[in-house]
Phi, psi and omega in degrees: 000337218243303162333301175304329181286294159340301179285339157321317184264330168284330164303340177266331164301256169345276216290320198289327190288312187319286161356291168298318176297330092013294187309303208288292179297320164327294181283349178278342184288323194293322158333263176334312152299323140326281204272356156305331221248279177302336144265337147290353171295282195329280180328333189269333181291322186296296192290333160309325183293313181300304223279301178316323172304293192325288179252042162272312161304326171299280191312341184265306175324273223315322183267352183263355180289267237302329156284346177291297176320322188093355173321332191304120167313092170266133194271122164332000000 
């Protein structure tokens, strides 16, 4: 009886490990992914910042042609 039982309990082991092991690879796959996703999340902050420069450099060209020009709005 107690043979049977031993075996029982290592078929559940053997499963239970098989199980994790499966796991294990999920997440390091998920792991991998995850930090692709955050490095492009990085990259897009970078290239937002460059674009946000830009056209903080556009608006400044843009007002000072409209003061040579005389062009500027004045609001009352």
């Amino acid at each position: 009886m107690t043979d049977n039982i031993d075996n029982i309990v290592l078929e559940h082991l053997k499963h239970i490990r098989k199980s994790l092991e499966s796991l294990d690879e999920k997440v390091d796959m998920l792991t991998g992914r995850v930090s692709s996703i955050e490095q492009s999340t990085a990259f897009l902050h970078v290239d937002l910042a460059q674009v946000n420069s830009r056209l903080d450099s556009f608006s400044k060209r843009l007002e000072r042609i409209e003061r040579r020009l005389e062009l500027s709005d004045t609001i009352p």
